[in-house]
The first five atom37 places (N, CA, C, CB, O) and aatype in JSON, in Angstrom:
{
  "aatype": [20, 20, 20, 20, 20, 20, 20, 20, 20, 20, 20, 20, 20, 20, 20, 20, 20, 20, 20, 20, 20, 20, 20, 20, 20, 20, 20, 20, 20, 20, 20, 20, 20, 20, 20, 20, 20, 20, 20, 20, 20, 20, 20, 20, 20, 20, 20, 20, 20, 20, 20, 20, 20, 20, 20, 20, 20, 20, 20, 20, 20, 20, 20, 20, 20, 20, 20, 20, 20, 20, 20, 20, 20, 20, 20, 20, 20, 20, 20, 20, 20, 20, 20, 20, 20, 20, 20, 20, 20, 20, 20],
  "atom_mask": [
    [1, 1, 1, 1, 1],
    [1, 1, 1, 1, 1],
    [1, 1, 1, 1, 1],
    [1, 1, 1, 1, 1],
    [1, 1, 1, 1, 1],
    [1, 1, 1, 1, 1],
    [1, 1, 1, 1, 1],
    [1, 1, 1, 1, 1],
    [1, 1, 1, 1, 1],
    [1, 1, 1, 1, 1],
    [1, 1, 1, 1, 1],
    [1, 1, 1, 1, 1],
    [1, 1, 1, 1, 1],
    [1, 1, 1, 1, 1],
    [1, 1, 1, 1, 1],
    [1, 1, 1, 1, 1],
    [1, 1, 1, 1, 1],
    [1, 1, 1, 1, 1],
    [1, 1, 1, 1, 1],
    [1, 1, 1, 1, 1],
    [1, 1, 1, 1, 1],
    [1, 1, 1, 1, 1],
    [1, 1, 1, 1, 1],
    [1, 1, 1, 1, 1],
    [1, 1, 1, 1, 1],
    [1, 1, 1, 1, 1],
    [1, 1, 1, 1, 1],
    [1, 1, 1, 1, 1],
    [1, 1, 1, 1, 1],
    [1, 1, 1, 1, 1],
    [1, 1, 1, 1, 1],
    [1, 1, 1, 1, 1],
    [1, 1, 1, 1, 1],
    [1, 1, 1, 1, 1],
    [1, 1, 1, 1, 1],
    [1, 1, 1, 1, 1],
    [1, 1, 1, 1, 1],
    [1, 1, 1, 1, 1],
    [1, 1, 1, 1, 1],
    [1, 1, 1, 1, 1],
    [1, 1, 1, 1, 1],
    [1, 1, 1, 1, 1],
    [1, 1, 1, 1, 1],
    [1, 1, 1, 1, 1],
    [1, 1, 1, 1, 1],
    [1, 1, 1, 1, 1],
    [1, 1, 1, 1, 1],
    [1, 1, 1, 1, 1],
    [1, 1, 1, 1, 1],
    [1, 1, 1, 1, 1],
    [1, 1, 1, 1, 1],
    [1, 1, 1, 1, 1],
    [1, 1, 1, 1, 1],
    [1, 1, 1, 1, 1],
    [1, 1, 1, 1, 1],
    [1, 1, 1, 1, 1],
    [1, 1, 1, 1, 1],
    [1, 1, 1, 1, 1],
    [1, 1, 1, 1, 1],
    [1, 1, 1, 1, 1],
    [1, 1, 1, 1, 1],
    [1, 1, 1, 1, 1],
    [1, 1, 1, 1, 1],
    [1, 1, 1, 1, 1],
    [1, 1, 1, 1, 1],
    [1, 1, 1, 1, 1],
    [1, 1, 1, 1, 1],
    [1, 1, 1, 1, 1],
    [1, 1, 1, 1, 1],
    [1, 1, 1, 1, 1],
    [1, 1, 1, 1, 1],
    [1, 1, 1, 1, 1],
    [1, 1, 1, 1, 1],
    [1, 1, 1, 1, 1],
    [1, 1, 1, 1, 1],
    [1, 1, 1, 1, 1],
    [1, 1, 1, 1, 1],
    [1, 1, 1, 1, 1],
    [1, 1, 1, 1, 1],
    [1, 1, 1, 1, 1],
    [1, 1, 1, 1, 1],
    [1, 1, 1, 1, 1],
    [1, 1, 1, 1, 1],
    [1, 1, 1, 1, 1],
    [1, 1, 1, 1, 1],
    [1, 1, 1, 1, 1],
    [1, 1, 1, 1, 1],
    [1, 1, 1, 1, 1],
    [1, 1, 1, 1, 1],
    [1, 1, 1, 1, 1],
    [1, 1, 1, 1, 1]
  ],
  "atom_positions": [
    [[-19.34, 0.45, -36.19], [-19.1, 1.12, -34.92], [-18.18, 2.31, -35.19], [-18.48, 0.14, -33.85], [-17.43, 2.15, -36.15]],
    [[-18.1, 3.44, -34.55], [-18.28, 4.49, -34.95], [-16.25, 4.68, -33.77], [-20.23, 5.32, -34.55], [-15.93, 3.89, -32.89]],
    [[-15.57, 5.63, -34.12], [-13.96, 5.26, -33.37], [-14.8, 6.0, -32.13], [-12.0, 6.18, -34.14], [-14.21, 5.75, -31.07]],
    [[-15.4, 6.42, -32.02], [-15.94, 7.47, -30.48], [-16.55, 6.17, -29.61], [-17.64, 9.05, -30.85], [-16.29, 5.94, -28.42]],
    [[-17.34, 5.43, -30.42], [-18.1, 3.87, -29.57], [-17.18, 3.13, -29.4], [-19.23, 2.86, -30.33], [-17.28, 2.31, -28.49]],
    [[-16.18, 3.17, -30.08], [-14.57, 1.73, -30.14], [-14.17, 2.39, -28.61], [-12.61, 2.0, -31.95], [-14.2, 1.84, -27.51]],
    [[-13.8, 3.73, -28.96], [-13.14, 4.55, -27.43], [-13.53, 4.25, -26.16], [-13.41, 6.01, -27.32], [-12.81, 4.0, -25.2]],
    [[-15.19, 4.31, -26.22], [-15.73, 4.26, -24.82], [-16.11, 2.53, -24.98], [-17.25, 5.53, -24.47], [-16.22, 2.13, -23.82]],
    [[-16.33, 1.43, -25.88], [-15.58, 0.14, -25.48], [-14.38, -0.34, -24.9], [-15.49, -0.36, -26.25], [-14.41, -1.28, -24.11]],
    [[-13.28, 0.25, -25.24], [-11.98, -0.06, -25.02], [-11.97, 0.46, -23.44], [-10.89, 0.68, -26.15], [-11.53, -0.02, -22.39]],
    [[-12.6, 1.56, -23.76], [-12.36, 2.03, -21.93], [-12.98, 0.91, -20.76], [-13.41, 3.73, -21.55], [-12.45, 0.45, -19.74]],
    [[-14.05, 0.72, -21.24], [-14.95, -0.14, -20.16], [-14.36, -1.62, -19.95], [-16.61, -0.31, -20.74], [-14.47, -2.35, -18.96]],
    [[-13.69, -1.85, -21.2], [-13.58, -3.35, -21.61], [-12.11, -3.28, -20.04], [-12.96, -3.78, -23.97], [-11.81, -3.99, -19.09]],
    [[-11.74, -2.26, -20.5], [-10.12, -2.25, -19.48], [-10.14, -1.96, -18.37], [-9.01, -1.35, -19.77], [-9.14, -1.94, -17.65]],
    [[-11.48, -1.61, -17.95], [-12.05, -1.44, -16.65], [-11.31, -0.19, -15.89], [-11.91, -2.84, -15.83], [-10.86, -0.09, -14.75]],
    [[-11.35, 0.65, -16.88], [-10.97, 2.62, -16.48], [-12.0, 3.12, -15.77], [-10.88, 3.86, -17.93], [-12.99, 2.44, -16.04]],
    [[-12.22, 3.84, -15.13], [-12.76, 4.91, -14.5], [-13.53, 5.6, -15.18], [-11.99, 5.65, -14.05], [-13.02, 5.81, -16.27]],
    [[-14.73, 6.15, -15.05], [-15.45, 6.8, -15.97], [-14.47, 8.37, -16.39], [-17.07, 7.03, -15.23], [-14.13, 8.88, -17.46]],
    [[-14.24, 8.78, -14.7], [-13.27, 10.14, -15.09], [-12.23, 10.13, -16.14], [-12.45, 10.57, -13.91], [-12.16, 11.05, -16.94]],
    [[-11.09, 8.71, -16.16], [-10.08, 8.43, -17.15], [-11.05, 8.37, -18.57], [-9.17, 6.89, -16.75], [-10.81, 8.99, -19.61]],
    [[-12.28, 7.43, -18.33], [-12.74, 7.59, -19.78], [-13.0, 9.22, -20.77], [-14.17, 6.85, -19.66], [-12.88, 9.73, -21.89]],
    [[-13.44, 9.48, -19.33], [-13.87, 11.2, -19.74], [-12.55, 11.69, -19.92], [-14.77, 12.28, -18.43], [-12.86, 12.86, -19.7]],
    [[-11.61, 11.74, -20.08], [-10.19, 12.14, -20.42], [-9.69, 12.12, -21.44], [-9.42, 11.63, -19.95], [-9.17, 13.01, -22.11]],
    [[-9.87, 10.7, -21.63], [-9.74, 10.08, -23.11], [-10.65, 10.49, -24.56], [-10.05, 8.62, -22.88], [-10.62, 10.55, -25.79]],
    [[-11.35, 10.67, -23.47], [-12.36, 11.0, -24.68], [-12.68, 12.39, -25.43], [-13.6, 10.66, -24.2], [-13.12, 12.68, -26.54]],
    [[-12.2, 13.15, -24.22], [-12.03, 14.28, -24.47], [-10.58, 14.83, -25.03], [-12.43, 14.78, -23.42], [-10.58, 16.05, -25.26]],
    [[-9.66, 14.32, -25.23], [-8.85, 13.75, -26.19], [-8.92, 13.4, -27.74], [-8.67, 12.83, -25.71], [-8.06, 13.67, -28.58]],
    [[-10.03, 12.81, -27.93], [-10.1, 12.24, -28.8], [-11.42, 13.16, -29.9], [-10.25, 10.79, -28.23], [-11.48, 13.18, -31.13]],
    [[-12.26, 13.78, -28.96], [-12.82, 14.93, -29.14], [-14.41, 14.32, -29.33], [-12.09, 15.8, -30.41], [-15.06, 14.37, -30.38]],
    [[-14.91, 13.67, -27.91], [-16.18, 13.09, -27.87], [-16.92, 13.75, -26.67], [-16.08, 11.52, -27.75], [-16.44, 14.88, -26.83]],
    [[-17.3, 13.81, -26.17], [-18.62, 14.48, -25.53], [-18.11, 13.58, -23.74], [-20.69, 13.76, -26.63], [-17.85, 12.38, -23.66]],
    [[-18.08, 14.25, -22.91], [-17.98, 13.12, -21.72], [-19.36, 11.84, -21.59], [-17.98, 14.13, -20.14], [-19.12, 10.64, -21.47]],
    [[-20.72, 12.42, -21.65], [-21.89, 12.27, -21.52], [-21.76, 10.43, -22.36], [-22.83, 13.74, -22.26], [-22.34, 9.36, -22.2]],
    [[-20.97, 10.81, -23.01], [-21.08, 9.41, -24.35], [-20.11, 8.14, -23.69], [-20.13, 10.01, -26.36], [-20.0, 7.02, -24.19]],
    [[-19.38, 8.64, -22.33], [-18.6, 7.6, -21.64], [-19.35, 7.09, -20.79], [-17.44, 7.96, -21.03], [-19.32, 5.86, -20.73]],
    [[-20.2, 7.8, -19.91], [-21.5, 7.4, -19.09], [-22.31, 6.79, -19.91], [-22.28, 8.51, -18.45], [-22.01, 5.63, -19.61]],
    [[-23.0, 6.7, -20.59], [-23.53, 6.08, -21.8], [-23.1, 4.82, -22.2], [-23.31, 6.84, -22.81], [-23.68, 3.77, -22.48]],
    [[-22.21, 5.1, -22.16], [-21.16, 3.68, -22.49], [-20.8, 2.86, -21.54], [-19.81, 3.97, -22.97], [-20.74, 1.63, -21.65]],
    [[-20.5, 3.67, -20.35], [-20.63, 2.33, -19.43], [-21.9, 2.02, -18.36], [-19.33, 2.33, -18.53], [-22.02, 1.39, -17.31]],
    [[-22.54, 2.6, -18.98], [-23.93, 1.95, -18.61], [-24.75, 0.98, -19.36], [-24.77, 2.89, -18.49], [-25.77, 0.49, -18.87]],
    [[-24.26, 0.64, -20.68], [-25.01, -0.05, -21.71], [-24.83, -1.68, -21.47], [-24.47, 0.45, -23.21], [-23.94, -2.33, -20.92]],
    [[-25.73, -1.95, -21.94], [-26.18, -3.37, -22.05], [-24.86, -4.19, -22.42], [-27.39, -3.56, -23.23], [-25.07, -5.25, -21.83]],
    [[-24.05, -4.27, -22.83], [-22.83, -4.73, -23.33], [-21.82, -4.91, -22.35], [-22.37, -3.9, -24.3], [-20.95, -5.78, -22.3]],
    [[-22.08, -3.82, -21.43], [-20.72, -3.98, -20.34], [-21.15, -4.59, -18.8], [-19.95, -2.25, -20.03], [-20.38, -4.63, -17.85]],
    [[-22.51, -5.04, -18.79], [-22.88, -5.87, -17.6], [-21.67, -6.99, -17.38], [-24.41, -6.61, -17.85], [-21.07, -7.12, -16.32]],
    [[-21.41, -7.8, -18.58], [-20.59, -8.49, -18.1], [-19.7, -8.15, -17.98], [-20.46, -9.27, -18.41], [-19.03, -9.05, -17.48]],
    [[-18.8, -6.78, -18.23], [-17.11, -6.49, -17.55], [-18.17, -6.04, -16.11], [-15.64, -4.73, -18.56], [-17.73, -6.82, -15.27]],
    [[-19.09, -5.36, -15.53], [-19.55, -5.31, -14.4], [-19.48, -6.51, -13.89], [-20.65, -4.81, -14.35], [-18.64, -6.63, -13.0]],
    [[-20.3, -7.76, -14.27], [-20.53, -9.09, -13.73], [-19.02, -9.04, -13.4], [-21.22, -10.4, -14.76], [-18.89, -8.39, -12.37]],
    [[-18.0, -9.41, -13.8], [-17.12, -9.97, -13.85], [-16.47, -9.05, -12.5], [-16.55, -10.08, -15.29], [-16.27, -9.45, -11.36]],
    [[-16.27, -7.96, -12.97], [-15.57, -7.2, -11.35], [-16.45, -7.26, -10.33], [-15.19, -5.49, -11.36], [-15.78, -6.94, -9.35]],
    [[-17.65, -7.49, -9.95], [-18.1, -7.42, -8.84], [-17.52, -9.14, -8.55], [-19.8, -6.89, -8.79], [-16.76, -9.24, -7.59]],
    [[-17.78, -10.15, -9.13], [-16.85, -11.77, -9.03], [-15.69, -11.63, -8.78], [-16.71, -12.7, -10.27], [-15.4, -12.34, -7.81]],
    [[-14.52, -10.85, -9.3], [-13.37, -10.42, -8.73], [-13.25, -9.62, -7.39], [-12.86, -9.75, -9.63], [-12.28, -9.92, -6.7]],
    [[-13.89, -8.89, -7.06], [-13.97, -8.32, -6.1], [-14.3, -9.12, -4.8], [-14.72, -7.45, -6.4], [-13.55, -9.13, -3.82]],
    [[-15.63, -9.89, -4.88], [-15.93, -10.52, -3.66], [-15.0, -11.73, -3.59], [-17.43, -10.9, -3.56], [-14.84, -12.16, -2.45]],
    [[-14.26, -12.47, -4.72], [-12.91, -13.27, -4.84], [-12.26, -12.43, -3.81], [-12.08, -13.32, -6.43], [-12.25, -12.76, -2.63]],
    [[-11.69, -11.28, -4.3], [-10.94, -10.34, -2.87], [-11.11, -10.8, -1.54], [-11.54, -8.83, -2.67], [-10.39, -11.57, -0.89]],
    [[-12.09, -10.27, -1.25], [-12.74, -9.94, -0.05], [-12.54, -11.56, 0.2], [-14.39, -9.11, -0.08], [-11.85, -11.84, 1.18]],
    [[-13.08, -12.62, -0.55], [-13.18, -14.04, 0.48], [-11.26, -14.09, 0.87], [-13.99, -16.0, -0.74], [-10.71, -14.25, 1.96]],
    [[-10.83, -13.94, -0.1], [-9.24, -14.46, -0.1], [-8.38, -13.48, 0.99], [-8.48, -14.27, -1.85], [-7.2, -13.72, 1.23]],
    [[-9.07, -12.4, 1.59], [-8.65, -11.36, 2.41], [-9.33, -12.3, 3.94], [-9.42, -9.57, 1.87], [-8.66, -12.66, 4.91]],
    [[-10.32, -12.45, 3.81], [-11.01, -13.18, 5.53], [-10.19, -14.41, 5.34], [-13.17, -13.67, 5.77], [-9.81, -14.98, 6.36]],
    [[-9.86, -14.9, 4.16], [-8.83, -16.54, 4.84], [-7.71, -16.07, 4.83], [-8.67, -18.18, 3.88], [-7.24, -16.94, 5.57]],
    [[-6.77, -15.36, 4.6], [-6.22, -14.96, 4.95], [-5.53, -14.52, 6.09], [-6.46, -14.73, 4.55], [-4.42, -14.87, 6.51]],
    [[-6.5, -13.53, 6.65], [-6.86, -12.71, 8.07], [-6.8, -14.39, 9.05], [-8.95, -11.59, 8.03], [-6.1, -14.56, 10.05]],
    [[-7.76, -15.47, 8.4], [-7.83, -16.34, 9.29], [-6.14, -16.96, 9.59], [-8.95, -17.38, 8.74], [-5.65, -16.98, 10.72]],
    [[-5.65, -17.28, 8.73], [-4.73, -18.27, 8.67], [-3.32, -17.23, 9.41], [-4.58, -18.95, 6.89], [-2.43, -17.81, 10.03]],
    [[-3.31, -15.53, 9.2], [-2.48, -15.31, 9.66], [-2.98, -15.4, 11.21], [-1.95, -14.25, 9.07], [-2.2, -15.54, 12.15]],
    [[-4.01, -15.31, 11.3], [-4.55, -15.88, 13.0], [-4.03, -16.77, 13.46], [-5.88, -16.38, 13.27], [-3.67, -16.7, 14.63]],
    [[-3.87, -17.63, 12.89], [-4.03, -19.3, 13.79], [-2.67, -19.64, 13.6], [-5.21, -20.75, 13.05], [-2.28, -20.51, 14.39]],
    [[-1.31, -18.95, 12.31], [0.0, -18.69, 12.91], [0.21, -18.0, 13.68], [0.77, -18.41, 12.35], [0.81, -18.56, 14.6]],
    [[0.01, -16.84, 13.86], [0.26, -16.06, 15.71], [-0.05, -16.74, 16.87], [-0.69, -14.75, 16.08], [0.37, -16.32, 17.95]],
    [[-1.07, -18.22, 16.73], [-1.74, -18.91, 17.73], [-0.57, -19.79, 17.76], [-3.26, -19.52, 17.47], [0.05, -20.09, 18.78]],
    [[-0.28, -20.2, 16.52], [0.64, -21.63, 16.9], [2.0, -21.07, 17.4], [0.96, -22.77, 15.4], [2.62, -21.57, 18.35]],
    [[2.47, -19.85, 16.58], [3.76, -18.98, 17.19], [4.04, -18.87, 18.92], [3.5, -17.34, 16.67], [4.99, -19.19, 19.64]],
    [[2.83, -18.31, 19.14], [2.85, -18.02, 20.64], [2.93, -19.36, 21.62], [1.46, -17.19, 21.0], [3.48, -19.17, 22.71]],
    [[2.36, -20.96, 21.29], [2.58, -21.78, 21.81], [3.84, -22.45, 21.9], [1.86, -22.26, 21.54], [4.28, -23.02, 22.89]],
    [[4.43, -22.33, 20.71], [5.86, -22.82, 20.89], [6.47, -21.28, 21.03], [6.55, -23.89, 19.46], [7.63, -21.55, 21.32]],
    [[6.44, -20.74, 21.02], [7.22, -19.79, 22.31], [7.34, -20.26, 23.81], [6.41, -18.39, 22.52], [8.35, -20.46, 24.48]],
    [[6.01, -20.38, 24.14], [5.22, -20.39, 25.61], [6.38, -22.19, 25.65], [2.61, -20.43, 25.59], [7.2, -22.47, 26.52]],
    [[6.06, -22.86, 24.67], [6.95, -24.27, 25.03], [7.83, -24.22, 25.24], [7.15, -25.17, 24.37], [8.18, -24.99, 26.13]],
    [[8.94, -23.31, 24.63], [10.09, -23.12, 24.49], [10.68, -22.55, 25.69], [10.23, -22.46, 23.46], [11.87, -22.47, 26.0]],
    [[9.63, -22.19, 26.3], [10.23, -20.7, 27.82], [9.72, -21.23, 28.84], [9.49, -18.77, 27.88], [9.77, -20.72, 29.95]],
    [[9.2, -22.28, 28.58], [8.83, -23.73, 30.11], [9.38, -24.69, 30.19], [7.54, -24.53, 30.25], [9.19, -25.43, 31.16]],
    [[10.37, -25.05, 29.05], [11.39, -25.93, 29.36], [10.62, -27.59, 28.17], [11.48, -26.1, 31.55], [11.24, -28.45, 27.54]],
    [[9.47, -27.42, 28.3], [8.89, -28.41, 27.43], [8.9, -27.82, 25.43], [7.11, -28.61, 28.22], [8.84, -26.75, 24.82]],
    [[9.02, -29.33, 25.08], [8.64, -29.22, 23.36], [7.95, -29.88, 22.8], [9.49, -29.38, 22.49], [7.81, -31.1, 22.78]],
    [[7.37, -28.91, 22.22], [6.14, -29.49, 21.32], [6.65, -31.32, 20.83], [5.95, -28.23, 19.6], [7.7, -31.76, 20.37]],
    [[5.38, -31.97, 21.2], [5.53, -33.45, 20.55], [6.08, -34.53, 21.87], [6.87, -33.37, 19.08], [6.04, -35.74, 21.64]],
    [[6.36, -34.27, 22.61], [7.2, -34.91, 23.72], [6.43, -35.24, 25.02], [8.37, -33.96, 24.1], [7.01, -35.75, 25.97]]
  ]
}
């Protein structure tokens, strides 16, 4: 493997930006065209596989989230509402 193919591995593997790759690479004195190339190849489906699995991980852990800070503002507001009628929760 050639240090220009190591470059645009290392980039993809670390999950950079094609633009940062194109930076780097142009740095290093490679062609941008060869970072697109690179992270389009057969090799980096799985750092793809893997961030689109991280990502929708996100997204689920963001809606339970969203839920649970819901249903404390729900329970908040009832013992408020208990608290300012003279009754307490459990009694």
């Amino acid at each position: 493997m050639s240090f220009k193919q190591e470059v645009v591995r290392q980039i993809v593997k670390r999950g950079h930006s094609a633009a940062e790759g194109i930076r780097t690479h142009r740095r290093v004195g490679a062609r941008p065209v060869q970072v697109g190339q690179g992270c389009r190849s057969g090799q980096d489906r799985e750092a793809r596989d893997r961030l689109v699995e991280a990502k929708s991980e996100i997204l689920r852990l963001r809606a339970q989230l969203r839920r649970t800070e819901e249903e404390r503002d729900i329970l908040r507001g009832f013992v408020r509402q208990s608290s300012s009628d003279g009754t307490a929760c459990g009694r």
